[in-house]
Each structure stands twice: as C-alpha cells, then as structure tokens.
PDB file of the backbone (N, CA, C, O) and the ligand in Angstrom, with CONECT records:
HET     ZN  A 101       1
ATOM      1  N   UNK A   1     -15.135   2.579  -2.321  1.00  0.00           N
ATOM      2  CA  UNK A   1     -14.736   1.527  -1.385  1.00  0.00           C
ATOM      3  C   UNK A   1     -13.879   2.138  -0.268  1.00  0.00           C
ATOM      4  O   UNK A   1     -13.002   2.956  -0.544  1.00  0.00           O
ATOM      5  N   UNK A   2     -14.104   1.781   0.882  1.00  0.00           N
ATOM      6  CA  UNK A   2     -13.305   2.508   2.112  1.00  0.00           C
ATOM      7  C   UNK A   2     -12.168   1.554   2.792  1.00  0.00           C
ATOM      8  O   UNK A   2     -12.266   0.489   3.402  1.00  0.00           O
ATOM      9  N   UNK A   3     -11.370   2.133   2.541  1.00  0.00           N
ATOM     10  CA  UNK A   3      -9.787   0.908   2.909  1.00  0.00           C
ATOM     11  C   UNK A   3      -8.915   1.910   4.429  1.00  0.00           C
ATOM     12  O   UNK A   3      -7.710   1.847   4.673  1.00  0.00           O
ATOM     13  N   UNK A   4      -9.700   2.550   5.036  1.00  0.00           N
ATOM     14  CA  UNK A   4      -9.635   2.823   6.630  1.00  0.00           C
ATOM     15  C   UNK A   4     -10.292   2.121   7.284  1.00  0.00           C
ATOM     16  O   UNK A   4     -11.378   1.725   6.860  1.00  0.00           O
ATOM     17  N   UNK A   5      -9.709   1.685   8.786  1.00  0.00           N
ATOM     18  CA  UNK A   5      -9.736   1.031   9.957  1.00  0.00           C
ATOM     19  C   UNK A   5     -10.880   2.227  10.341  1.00  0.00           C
ATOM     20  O   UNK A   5     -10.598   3.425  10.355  1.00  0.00           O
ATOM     21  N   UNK A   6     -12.322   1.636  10.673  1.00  0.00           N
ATOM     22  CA  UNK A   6     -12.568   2.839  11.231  1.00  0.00           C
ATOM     23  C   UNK A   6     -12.729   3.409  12.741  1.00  0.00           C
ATOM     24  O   UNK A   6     -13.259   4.354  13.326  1.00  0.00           O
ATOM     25  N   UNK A   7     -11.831   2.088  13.056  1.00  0.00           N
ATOM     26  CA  UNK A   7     -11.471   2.960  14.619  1.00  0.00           C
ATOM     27  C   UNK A   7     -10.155   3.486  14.510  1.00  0.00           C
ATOM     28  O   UNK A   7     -10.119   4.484  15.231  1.00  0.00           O
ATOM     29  N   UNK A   8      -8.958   3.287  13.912  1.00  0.00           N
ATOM     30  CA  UNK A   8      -7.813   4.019  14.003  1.00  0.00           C
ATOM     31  C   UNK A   8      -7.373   4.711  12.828  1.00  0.00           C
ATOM     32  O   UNK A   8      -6.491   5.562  12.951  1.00  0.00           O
ATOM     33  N   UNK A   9      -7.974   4.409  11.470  1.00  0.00           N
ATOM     34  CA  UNK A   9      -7.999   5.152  10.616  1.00  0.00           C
ATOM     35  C   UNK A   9      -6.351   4.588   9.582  1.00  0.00           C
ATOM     36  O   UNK A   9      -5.712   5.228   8.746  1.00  0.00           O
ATOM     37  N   UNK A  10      -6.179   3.465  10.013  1.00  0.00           N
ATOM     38  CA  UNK A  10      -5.184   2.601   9.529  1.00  0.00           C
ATOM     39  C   UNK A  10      -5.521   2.227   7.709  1.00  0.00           C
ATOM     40  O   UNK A  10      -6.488   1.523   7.416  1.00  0.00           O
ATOM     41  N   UNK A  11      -4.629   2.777   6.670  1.00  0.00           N
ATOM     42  CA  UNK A  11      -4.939   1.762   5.980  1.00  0.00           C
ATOM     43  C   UNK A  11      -5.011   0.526   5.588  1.00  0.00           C
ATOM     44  O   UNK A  11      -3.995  -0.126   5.827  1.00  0.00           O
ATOM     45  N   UNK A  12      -6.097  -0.179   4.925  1.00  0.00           N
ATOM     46  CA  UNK A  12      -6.217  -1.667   4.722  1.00  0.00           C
ATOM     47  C   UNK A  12      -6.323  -2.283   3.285  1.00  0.00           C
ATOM     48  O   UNK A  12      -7.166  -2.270   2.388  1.00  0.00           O
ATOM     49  N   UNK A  13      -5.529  -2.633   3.408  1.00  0.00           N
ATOM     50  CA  UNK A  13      -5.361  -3.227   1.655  1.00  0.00           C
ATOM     51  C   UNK A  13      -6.210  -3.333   1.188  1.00  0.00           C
ATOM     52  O   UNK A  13      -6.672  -2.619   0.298  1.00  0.00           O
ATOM     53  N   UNK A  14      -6.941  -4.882   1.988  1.00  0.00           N
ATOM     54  CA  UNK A  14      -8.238  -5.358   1.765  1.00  0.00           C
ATOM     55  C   UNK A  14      -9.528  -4.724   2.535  1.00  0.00           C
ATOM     56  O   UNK A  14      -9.724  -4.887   3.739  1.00  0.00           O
ATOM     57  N   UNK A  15     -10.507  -3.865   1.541  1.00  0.00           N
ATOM     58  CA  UNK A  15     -11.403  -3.347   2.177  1.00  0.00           C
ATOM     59  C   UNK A  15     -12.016  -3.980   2.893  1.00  0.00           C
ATOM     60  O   UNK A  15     -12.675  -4.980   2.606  1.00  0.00           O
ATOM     61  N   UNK A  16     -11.820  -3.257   4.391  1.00  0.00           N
ATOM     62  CA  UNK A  16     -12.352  -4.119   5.251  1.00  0.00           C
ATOM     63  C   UNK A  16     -13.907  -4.564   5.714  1.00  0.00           C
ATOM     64  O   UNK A  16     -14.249  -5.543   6.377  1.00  0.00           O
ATOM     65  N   UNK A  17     -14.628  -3.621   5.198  1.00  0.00           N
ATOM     66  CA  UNK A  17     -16.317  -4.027   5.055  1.00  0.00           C
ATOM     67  C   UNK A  17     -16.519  -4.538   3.259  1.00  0.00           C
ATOM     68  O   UNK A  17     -17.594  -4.762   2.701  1.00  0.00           O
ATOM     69  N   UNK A  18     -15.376  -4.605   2.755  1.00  0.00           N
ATOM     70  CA  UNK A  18     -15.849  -5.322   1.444  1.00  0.00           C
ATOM     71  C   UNK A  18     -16.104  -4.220   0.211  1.00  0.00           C
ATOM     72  O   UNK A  18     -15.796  -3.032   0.114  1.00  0.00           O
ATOM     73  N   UNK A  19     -16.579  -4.847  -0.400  1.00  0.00           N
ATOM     74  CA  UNK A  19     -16.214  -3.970  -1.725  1.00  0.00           C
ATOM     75  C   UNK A  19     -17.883  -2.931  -1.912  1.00  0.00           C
ATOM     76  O   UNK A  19     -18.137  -1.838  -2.419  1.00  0.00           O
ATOM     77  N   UNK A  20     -18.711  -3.991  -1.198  1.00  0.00           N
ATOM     78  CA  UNK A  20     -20.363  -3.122  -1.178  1.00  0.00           C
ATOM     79  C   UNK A  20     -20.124  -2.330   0.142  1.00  0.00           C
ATOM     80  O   UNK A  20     -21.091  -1.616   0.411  1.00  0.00           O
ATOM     81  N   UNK A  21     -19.588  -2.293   0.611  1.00  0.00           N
ATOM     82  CA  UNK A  21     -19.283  -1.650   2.212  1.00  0.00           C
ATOM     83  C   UNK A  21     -19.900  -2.689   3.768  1.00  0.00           C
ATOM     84  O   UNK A  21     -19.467  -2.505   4.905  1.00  0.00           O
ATOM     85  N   UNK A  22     -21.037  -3.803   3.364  1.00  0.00           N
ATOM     86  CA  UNK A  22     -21.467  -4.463   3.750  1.00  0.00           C
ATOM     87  C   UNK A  22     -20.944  -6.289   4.299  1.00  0.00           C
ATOM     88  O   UNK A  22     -21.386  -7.111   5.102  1.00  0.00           O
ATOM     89  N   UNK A  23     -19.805  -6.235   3.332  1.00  0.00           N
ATOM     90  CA  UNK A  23     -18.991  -7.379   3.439  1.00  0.00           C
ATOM     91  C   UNK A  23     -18.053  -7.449   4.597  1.00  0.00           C
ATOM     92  O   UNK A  23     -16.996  -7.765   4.050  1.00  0.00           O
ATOM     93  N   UNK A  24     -17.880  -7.370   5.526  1.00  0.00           N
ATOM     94  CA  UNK A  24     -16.850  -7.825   6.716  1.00  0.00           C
ATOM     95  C   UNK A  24     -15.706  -8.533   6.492  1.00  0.00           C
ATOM     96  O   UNK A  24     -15.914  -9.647   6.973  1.00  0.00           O
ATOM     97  N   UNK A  25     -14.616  -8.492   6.025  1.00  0.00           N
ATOM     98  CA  UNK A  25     -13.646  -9.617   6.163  1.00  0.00           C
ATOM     99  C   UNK A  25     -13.084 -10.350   7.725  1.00  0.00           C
ATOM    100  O   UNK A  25     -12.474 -11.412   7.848  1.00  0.00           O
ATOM    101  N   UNK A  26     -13.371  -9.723   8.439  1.00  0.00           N
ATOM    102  CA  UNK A  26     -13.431 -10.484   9.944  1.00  0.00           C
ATOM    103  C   UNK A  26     -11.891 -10.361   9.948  1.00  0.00           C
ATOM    104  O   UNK A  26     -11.527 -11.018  10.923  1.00  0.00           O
ATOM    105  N   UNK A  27     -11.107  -9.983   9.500  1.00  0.00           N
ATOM    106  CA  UNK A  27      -9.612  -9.633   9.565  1.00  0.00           C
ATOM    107  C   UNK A  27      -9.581  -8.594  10.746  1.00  0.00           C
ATOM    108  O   UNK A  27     -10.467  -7.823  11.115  1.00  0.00           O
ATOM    109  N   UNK A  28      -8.058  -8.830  11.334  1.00  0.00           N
ATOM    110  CA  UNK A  28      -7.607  -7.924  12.555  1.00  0.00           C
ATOM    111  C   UNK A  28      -7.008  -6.737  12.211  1.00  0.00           C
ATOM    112  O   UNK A  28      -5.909  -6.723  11.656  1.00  0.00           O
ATOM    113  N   UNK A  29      -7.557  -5.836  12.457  1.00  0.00           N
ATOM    114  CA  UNK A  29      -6.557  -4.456  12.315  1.00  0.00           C
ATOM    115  C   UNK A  29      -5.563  -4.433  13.018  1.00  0.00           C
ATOM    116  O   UNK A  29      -5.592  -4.455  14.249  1.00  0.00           O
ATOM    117  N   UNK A  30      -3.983  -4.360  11.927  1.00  0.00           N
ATOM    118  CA  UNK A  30      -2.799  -4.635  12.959  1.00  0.00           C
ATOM    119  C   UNK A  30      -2.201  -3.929  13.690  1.00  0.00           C
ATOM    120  O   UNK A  30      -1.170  -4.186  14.311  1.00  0.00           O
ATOM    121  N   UNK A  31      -3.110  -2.510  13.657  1.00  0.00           N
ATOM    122  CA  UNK A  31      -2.986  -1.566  14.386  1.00  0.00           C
ATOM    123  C   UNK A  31      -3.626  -1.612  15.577  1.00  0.00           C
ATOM    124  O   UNK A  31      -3.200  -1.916  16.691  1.00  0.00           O
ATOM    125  N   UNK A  32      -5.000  -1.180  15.109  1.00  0.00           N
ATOM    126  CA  UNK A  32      -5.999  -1.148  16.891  1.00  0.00           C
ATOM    127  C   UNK A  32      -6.260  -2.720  17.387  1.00  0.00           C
ATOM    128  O   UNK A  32      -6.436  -3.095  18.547  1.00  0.00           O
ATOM    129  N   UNK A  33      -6.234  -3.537  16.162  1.00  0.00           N
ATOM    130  CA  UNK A  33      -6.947  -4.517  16.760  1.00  0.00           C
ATOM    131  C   UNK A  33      -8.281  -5.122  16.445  1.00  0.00           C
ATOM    132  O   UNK A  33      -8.574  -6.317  16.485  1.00  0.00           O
ATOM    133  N   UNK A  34      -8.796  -4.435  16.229  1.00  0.00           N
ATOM    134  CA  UNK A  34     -10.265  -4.596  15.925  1.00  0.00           C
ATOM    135  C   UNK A  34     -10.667  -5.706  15.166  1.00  0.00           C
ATOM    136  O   UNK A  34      -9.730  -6.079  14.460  1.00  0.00           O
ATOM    137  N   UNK A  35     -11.400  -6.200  15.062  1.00  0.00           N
ATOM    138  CA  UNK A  35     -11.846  -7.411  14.087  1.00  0.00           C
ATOM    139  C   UNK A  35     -12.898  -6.466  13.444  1.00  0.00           C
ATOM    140  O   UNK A  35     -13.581  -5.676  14.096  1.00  0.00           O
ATOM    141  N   UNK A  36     -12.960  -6.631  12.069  1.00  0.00           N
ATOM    142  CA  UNK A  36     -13.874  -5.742  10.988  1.00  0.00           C
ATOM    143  C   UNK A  36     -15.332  -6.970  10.769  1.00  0.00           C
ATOM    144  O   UNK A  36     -15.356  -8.017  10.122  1.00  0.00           O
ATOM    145  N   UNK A  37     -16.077  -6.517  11.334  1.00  0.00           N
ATOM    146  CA  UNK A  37     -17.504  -7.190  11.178  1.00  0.00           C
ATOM    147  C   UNK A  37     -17.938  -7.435  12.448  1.00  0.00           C
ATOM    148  O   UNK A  37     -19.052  -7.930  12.615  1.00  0.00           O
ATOM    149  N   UNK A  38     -16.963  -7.062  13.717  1.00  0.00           N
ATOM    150  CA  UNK A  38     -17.528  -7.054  14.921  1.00  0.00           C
ATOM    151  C   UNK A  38     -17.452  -6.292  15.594  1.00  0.00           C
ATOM    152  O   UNK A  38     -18.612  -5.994  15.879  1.00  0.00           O
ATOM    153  N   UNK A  39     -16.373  -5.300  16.451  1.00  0.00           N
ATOM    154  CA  UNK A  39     -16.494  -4.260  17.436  1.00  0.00           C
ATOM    155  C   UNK A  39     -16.980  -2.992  16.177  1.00  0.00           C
ATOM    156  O   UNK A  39     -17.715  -2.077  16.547  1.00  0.00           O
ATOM    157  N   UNK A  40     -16.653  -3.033  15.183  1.00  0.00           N
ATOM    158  CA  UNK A  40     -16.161  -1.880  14.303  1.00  0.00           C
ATOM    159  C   UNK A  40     -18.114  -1.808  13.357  1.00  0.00           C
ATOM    160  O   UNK A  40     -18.331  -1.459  12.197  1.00  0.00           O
ATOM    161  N   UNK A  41     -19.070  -2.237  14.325  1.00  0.00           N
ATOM    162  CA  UNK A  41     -20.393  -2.540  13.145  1.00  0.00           C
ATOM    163  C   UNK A  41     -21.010  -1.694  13.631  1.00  0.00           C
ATOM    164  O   UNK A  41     -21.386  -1.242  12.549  1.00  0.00           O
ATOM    165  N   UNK A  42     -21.723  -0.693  14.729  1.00  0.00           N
ATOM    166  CA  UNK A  42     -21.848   0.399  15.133  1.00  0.00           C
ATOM    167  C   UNK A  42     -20.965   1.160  15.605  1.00  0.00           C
ATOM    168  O   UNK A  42     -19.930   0.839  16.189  1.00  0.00           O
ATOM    169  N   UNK A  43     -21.355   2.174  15.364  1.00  0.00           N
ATOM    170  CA  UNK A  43     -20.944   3.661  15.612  1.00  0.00           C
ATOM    171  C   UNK A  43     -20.484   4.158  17.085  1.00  0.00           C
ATOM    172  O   UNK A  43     -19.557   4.884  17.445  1.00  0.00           O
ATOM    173  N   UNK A  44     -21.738   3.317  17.953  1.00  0.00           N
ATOM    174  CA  UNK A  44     -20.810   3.051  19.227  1.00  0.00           C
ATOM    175  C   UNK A  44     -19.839   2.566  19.781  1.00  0.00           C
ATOM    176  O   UNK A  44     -18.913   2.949  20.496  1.00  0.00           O
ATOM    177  N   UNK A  45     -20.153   1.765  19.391  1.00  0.00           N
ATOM    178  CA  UNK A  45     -18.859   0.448  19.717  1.00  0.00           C
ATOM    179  C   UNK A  45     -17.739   0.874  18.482  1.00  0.00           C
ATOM    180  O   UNK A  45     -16.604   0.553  18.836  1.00  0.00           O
ATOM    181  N   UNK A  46     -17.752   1.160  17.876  1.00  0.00           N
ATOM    182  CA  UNK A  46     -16.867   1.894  17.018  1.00  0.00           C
ATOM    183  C   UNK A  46     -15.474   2.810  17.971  1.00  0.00           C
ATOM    184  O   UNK A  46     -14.268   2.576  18.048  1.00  0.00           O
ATOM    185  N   UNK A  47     -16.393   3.952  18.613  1.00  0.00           N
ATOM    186  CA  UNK A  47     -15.854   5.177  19.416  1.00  0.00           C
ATOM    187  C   UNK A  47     -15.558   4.769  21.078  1.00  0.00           C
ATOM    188  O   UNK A  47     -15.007   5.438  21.952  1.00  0.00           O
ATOM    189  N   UNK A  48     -16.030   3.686  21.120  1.00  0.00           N
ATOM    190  CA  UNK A  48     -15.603   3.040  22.629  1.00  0.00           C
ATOM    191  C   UNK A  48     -14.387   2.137  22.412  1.00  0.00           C
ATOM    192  O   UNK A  48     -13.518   2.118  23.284  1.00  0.00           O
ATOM    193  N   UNK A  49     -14.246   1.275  21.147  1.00  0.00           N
ATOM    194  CA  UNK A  49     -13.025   0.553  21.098  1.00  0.00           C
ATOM    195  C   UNK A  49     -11.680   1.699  20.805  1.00  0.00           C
ATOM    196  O   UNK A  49     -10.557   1.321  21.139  1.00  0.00           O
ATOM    197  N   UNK A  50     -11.785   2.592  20.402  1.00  0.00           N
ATOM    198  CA  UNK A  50     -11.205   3.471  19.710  1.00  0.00           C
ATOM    199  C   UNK A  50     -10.709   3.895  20.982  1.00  0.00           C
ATOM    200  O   UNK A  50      -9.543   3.641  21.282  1.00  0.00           O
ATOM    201  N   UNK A  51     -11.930   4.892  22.244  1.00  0.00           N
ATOM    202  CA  UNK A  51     -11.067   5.428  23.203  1.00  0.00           C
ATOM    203  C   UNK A  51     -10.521   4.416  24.136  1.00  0.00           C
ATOM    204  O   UNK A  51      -9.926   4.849  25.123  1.00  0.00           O
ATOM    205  N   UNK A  52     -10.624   3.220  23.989  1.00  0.00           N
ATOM    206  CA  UNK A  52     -10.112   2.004  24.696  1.00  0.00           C
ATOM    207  C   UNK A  52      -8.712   2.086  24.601  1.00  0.00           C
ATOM    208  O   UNK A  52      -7.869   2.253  25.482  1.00  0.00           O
ATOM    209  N   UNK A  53      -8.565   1.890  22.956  1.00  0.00           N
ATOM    210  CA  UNK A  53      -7.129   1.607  22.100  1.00  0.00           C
ATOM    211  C   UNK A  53      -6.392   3.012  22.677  1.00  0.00           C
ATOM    212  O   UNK A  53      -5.368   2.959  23.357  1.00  0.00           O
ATOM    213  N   UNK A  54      -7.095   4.345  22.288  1.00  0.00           N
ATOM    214  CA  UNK A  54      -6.364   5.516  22.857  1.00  0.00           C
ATOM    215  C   UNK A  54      -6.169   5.821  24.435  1.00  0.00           C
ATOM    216  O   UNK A  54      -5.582   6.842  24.792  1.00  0.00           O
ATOM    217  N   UNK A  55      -6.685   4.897  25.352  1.00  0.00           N
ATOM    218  CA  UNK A  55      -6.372   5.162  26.378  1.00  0.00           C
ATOM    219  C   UNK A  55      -5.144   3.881  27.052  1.00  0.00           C
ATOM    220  O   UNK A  55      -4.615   3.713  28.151  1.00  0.00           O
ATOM    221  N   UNK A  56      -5.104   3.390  26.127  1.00  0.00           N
ATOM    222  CA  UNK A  56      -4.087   2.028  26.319  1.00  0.00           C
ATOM    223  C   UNK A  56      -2.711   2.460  25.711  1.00  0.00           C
ATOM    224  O   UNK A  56      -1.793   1.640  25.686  1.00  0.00           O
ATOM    225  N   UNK A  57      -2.543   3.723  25.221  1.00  0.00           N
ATOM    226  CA  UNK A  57      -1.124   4.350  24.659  1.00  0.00           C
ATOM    227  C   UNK A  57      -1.502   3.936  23.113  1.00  0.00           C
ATOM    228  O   UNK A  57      -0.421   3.889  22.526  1.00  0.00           O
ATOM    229  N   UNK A  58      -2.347   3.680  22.382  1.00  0.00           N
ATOM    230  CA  UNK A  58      -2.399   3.416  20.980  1.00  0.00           C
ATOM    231  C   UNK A  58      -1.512   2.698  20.759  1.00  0.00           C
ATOM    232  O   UNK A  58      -0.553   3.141  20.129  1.00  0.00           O
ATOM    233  N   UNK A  59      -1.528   1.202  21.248  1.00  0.00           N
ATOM    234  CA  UNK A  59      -0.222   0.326  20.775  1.00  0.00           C
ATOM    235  C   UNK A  59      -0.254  -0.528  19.440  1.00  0.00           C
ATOM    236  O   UNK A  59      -1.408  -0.759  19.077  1.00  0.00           O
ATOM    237  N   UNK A  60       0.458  -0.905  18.849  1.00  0.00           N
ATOM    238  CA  UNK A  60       0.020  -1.519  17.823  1.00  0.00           C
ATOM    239  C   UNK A  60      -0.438  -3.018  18.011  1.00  0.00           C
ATOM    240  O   UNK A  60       0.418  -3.601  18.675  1.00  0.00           O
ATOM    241  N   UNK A  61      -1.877  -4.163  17.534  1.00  0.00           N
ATOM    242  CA  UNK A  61      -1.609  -5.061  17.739  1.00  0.00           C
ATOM    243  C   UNK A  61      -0.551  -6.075  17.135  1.00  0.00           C
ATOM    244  O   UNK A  61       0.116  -6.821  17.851  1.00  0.00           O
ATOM    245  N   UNK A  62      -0.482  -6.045  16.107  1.00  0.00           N
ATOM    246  CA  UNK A  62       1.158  -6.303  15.532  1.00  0.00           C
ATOM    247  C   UNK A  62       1.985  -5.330  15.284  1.00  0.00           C
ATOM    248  O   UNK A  62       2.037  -4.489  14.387  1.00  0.00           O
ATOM    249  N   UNK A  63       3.331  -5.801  17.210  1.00  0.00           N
ATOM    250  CA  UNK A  63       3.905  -4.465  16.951  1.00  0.00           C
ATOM    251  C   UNK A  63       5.220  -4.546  15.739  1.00  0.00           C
ATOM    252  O   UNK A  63       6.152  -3.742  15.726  1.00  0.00           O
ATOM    253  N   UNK A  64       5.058  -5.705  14.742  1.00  0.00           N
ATOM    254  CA  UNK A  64       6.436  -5.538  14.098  1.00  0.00           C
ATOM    255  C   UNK A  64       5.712  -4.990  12.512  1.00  0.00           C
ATOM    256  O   UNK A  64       6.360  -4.781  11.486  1.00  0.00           O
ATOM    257  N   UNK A  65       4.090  -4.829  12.692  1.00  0.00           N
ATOM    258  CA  UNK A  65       3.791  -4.244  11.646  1.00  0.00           C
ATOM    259  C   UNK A  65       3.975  -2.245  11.273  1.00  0.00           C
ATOM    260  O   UNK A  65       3.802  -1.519  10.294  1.00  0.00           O
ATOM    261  N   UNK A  66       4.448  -2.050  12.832  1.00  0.00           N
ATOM    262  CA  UNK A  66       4.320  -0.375  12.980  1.00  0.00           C
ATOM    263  C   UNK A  66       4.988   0.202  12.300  1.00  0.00           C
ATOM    264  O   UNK A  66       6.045  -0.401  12.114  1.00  0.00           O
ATOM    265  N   UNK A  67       4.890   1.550  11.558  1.00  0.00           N
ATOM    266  CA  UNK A  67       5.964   2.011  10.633  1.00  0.00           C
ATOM    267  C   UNK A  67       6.800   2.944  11.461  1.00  0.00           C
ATOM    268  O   UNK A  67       6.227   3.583  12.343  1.00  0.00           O
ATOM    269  N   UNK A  68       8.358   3.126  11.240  1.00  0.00           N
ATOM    270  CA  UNK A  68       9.007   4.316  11.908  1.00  0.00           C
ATOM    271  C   UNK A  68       8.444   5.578  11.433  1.00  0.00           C
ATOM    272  O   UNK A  68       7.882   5.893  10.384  1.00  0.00           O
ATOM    273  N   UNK A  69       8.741   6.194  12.465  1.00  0.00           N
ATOM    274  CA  UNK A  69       8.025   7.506  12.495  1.00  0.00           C
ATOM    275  C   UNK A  69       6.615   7.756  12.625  1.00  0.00           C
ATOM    276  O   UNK A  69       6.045   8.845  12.690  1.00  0.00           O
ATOM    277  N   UNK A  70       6.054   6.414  12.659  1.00  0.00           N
ATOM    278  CA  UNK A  70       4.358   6.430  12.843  1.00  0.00           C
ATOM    279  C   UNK A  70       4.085   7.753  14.035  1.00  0.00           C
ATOM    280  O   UNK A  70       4.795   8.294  14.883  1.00  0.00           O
ATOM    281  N   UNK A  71       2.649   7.916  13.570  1.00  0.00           N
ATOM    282  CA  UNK A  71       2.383   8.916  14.997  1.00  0.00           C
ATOM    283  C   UNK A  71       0.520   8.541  14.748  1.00  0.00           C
ATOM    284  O   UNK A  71      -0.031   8.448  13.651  1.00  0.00           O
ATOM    285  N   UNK A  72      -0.080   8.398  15.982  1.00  0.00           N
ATOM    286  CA  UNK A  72      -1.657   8.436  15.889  1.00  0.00           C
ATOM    287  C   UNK A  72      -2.076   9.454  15.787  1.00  0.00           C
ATOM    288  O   UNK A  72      -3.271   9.368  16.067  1.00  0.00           O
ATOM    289  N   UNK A  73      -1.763  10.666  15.487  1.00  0.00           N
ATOM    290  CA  UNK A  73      -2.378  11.986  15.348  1.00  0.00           C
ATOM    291  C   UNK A  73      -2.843  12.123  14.157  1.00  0.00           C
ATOM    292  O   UNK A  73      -3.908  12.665  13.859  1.00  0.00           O
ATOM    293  N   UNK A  74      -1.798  11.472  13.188  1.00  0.00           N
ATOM    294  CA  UNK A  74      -1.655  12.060  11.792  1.00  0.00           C
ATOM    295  C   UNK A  74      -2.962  10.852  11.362  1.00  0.00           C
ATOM    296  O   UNK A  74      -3.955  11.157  10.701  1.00  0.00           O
ATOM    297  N   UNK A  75      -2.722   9.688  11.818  1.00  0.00           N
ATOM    298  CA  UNK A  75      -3.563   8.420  11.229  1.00  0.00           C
ATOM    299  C   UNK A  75      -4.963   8.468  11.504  1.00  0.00           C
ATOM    300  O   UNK A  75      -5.788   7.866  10.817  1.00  0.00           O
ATOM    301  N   UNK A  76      -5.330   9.372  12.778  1.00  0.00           N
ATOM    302  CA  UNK A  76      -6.467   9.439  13.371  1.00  0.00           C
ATOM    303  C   UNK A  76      -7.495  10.346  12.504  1.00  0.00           C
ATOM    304  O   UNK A  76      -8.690  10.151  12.729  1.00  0.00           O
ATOM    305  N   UNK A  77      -7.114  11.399  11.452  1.00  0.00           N
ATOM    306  CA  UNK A  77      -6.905  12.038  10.874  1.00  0.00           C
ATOM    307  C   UNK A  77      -7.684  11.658   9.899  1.00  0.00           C
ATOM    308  O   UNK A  77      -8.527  12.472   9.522  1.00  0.00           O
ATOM    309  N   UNK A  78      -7.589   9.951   9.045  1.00  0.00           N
ATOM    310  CA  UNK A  78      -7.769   8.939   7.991  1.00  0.00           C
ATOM    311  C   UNK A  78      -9.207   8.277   8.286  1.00  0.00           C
ATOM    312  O   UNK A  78      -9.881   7.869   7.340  1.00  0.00           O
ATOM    313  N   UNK A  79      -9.746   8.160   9.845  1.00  0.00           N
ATOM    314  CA  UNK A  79     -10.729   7.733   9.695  1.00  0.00           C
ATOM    315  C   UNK A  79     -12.178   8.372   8.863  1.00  0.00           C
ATOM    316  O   UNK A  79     -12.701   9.486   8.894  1.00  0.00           O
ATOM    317  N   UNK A  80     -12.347   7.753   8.504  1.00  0.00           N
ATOM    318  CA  UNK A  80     -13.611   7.841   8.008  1.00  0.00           C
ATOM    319  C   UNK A  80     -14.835   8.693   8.184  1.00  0.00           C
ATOM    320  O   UNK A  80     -15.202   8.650   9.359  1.00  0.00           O
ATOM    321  N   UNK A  81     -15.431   9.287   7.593  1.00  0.00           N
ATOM    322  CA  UNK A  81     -16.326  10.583   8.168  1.00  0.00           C
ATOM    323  C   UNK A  81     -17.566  10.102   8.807  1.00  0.00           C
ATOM    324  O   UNK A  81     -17.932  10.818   9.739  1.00  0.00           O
ATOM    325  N   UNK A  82     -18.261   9.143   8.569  1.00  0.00           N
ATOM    326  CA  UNK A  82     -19.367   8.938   9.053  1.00  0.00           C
ATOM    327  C   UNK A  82     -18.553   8.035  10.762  1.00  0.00           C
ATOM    328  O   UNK A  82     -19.362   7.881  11.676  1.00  0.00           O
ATOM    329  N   UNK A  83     -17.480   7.675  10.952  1.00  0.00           N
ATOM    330  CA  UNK A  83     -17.527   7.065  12.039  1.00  0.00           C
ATOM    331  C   UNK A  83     -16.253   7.708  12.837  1.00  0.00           C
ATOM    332  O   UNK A  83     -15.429   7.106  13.525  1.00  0.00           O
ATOM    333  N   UNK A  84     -16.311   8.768  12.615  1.00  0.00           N
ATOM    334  CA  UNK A  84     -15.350   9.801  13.389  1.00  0.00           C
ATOM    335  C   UNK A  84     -15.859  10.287  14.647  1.00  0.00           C
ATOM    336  O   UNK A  84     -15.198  11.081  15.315  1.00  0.00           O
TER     337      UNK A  84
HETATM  338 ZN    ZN A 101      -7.543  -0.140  13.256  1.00  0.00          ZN2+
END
C-alpha cells in the first residue's frame, strides 16, 4: 500500500489511492494540495502539478500542518518510484 503524496512525496495516513492502489480518497494533500483521484491520476499531470507547487516556493496548503524544520528536498526524496 503506498501512503506518499505522489506529487510531493508527503506522508498520508490514509492511503491515498486506497488500499488496492485504485481507490482515490479525493482527500487534499496538506502539503501540495493535490486532491488524490484527480490532478495526481496520470503521470503527467502528476509532474506538472508538482513543478507548479515547486515553482510557487513549495508552500504548504495547510500552512499550520507544516513541520519545523521541514525541508522539500528531503520529502521530495519519498515520492514514489513509478511517479517520480
Ligand atoms: Zn502532496
């Protein structure tokens, strides 16, 4: 089961394509943003929201969810191999 954001590589409690990998929870990554079952369903649109988010300063979308000391280098790191 894969519990990375796979545009920012955020962990997610709740796997966000579900437990078959196919399930979407339509939940917001409170990092990039993303809604899981829609920008994040190809591979393109995957790597375009991603350099979106990275060209916007990688902000968090909930910024009171961010951890101190966070850094996007290290998290970017977490995504996922097939959508890297
Ligand atoms: Zn994310």
């Amino acid at each position: 089961m894969e519990h990375h954001c796979r545009v920012c590589g955020l962990y997610i409690e709740d796997a966000p394509w579900g437990e078959d990998g196919k399930s979407p929870t339509y939940e917001i990554c409170p990092c990039c943003g993303v809604e899981f079952g829609n920008e994040d369903y190809i591979l393109e649109s995957v790597r375009s929201y991603r350099k979106k988010w990275l060209d916007n300063g990688t902000n968090w979308f909930i910024n009171k969810a961010k951890p101190l000391n966070w850094t996007p280098e290290e998290q970017l790191t977490l995504i996922p191999e097939d959508w890297y």
